[in-house]
N, C-alpha and C positions, 0 to 999 in steps of 0.2 A: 495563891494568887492566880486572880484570871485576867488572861493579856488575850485582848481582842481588837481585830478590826472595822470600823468603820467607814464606809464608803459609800457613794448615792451618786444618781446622775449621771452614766455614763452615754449616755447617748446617743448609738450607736447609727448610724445611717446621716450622721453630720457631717455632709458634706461639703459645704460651702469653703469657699476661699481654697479649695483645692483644686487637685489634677490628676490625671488618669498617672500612675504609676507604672513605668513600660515594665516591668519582674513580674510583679505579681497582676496586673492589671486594675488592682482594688484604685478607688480612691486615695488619694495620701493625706488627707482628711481624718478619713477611715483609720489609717494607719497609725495617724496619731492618737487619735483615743484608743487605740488599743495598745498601744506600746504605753499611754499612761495607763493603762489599766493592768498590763502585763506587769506595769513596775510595780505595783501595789501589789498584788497576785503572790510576784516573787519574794516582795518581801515579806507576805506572812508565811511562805515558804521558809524561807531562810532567818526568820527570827523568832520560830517557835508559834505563835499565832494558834490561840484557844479556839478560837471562833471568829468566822469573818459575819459581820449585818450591813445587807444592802437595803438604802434607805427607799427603794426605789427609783422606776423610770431608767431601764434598760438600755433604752431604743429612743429615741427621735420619734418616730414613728410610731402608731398603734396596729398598723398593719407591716411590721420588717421583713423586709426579702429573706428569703429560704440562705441568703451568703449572712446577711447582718444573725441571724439565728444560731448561722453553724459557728460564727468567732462568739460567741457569747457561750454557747453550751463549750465550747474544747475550753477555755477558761474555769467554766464552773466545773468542768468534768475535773479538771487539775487541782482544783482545789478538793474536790469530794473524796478523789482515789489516795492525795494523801492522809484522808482523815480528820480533814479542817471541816467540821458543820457549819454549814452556812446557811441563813437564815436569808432568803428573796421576799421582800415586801412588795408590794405593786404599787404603780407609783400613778397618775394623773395618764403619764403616756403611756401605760401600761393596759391599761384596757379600753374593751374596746368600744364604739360609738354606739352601739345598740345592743339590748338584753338579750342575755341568752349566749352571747359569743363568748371563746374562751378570748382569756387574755394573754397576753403573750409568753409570759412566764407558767402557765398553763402545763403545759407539757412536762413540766420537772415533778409537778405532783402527781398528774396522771402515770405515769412511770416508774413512779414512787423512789425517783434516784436516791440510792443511802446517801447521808449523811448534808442532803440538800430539802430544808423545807420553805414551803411558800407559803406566805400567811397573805391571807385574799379577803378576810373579816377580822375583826377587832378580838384577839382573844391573850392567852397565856398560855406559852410555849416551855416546860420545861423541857433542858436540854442535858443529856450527859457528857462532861468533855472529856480526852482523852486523860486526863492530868488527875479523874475519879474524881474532880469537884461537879457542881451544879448548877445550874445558874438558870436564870426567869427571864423569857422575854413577852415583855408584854406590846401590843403590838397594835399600830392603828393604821392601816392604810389606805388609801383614797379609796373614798365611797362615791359613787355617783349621785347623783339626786333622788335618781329614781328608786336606787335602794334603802335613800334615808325617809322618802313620801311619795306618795304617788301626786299626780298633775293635779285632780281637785286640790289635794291639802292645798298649794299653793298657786290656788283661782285666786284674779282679785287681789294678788298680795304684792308689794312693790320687791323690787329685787333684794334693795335692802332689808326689809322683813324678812323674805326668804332665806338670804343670806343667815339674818340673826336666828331663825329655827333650826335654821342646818347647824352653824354653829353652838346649839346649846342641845342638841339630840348627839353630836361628834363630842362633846364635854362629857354629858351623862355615860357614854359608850366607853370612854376612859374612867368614869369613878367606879360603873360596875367592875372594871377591871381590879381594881384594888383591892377589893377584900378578897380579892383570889389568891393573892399576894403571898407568900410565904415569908415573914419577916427574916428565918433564919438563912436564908439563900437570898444570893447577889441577884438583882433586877435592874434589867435596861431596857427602860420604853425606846420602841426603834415606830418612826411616823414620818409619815408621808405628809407634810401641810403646811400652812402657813401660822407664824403663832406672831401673835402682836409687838410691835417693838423691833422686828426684824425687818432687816435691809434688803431689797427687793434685786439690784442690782440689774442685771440683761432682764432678769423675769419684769421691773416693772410696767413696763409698757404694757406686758402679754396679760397680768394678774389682776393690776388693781382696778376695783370694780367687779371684779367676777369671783374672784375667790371666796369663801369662809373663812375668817381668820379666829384664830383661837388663842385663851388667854394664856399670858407667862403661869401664871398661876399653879393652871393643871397640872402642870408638865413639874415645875420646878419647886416638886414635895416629894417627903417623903414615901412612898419604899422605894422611890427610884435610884438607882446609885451614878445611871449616867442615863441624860435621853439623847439618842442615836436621831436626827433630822436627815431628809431631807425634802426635795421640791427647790426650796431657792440655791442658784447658783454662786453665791458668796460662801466664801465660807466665814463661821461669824460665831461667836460664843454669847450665847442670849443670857446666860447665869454661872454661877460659878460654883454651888452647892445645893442643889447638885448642879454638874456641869451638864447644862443645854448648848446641843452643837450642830450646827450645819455644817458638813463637811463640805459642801459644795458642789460644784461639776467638777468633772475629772479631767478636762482639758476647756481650753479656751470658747466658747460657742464663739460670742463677734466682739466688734469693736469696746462695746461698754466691757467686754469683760478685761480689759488690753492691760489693767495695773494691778488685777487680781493675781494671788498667788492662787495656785491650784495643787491638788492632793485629797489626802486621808489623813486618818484621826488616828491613832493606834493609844488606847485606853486598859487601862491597867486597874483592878479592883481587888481590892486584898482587907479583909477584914471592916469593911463598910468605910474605907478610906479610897477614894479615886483620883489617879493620876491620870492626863491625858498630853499628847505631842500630837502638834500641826506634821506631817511629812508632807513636805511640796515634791510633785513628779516633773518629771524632765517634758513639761507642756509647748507646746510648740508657741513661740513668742509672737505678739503684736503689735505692731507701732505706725504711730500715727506723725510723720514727718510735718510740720505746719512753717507757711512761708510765707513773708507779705512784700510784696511787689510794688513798689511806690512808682510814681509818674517819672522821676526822674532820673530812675533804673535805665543803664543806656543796653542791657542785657539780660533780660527776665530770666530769660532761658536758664543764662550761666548761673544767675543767682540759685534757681532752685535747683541748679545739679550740685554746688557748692556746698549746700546747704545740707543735702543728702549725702555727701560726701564726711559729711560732717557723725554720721552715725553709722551704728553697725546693723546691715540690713540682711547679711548671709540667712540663709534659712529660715529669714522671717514673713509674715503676712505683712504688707506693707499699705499702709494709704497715706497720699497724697493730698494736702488741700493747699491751695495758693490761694491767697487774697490777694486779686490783682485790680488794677483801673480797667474800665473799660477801653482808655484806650491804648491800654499794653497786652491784650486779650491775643490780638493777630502772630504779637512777637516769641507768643507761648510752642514753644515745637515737642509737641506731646511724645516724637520717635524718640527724640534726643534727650528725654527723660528718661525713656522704658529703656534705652541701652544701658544707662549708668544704673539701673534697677536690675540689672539681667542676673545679680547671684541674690535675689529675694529669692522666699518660697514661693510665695505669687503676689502679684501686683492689684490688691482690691479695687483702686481706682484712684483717679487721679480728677479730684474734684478742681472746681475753679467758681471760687466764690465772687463774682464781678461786683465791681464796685462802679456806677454808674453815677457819673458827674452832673449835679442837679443845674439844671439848662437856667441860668434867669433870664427872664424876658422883659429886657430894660422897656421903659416905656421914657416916650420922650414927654416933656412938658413945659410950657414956656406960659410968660405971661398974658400970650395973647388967647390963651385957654379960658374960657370958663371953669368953673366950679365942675357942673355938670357933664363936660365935654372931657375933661380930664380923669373924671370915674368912668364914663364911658371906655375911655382908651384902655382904664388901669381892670376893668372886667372883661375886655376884649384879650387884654394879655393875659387873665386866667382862664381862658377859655369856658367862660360863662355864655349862657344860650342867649336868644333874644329874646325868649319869654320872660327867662326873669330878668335877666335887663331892663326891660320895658318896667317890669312894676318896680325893681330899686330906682330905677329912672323916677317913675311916679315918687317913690316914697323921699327921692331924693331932694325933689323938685316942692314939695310942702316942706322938707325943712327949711330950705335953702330962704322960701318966702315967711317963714316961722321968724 
């Protein structure tokens, strides 16, 4: 039996919704993705773990600080010096904006760390594990454009054509894979991409429209015994034989991700039969507090402290939104909110969705009006010009004689 882990997306220089940590001075951002990443780490420590695959996407960043560099290499270093081979895919943020540059993960193969390889092109990795079994990784990792065609091929060609070439040159790149294949050894496609059918989650804003997307299809045949995802931040099972998985991100990014579990896969293959478990890590939590503030609230304020009062915000990212009237906007006291907030992690913000009372502008009308005189008044109160005034005037003034 080979028990391995799975993991993608760590995303290291994600700092938002945090703060300077007076100890270490790092981010505390920072600190949580790596304290989920630590727990993964430790657990293929601590429960035997064949082999760890990163799905890709390191780092936030395609260019990471020399500090986001050094907590990422003491990690893989802990995992290499016990003897865990680990497989670095590169992922989208993994490399870099112009040819020729290395990519961030670069340096592990330059250096040639034991027991750490980096697959930078589409190929098949056999691997020896400690345990004197074998096993196949077949591997696809984000390609640029510019590696799959140069700029003419895709002169003149709308995105979506481009799109659909990239994705059937990234198809073809996976079937040469297959007759490589060795049917009598276990094999896990590990990729970096987006495949049809899959839940976009925080990523959809950033993806759809620009991505390749590739079919369930490829992926979910035979010799594969388990495919290793990543790129999207859900974690989400696309098939179930074999089992297609996005492991996810490893801790929180923003608000869309706020009811997402987060974690690793840890996958188990024993005689062409695969098991896998969701493990959720200790992710730093999100919550979105909502309150609505009606006209005849004699204390807005107390309402939404009541309200927050009402859940547990220790050590979490916290936002704010009140639907209020416009004219209870004044009686909102933003200090006397952030106090009763003071044991969040941090306080994202504290929106105020106003609600603005639609003004009607009675018009008066009586019998001694005309027809004409009385549209006049009722186009003055919509604030219609006197251009068209004048000609509904005209057009009004032929019915009226009609």
């Amino acid at each position: 039996m080979i028990k391995l882990l799975h993991i993608a997306d760590i995303h290291l220089g994600m700092e938002n919704y945090g703060k300077t940590d007076p100890i270490t001075g790092l981010s505390s951002r920072l600190l949580d993705f790596l304290e989920s990443f630590d727990y993964a780490i430790d657990y293929a420590l601590e429960n035997k773990i064949d082999l760890v695959l990163f799905a890709g996407d390191a780092f936030k960043s395609r260019y990471p600080s020399p500090t986001f560099q050094r907590e990422f290499a003491k990690r893989i270093k802990k995992l290499a010096s016990s003897g865990i081979p680990t497989v670095l895919l590169v992922g989208n943020h993994d490399i870099p904006a112009s040819e020729g540059k290395a990519n961030t993960l670069d340096i592990y193969h330059t250096l040639e760390v034991e027991n750490v390889y980096v697959s930078r092109k589409p190929e098949l990795l056999t691997l020896d594990l400690k345990n004197k079994e074998k096993i196949q990784i077949a591997t696809l990792p984000w390609l640029a454009k510019s590696i799959l065609a140069s700029k003419k091929d895709y002169e003149k060609k709308t995105i979506s054509e481009i799109h659909q070439e990239m994705a059937e040159k990234l198809v073809k790149k996976v079937k040469d894979l297959i007759p490589q294949i060795d049917d009598h050894l276990p094999c896990v496609m590990l990729a970096h991409t987006t495949i049809a059918g899959a839940e976009y989650g925080s990523e959809h804003k950033v993806y759809v429209g620009s991505d390749v997307v590739l079919p369930l299809n490829i992926f979910a045949q035979e010799p594969f015994d388990y495919v290793a995802l990543g790129h999207l931040h859900k974690f989400q099972i696309l098939n179930q034989n074999p089992p297609v998985v996005y492991s996810g991100s490893i801790d929180r990014v923003d608000f869309s991700e706020e009811k997402e579990d987060k974690g690793f896969i840890v996958v188990e293959i024993s005689n062409k039969n695969t098991k896998y478990q969701f493990i959720p890590v200790p992710a730093r939590k999100f919550l979105t507090i909502r309150v609505k503030v009606n006209e005849e609230d004699s204390e807005p304020t107390q309402k939404v402290i009541s309200q927050i009062e009402k859940n547990k915000i220790e050590d979490r990212v916290i936002r704010i939104i009140i639907e209020v009237p416009e004219s209870q906007v004044e009686k909102l006291h933003d200090h006397e909110i952030r106090k009763v907030l003071s044991q969040a992690h941090f306080i994202a913000a504290i929106n105020k969705e106003v609600i603005k009372k639609e003004r009607d502008k009675k018009v008066l009308y009586t019998e001694e009006l005309s027809v004409i005189e009385a549209l006049e008044r009722y186009w003055q109160s919509k604030g219609i010009s006197q251009k068209r005034m004048k000609r509904l005037k005209d057009y009004a003034e032929k019915l009226t004689k009609e």
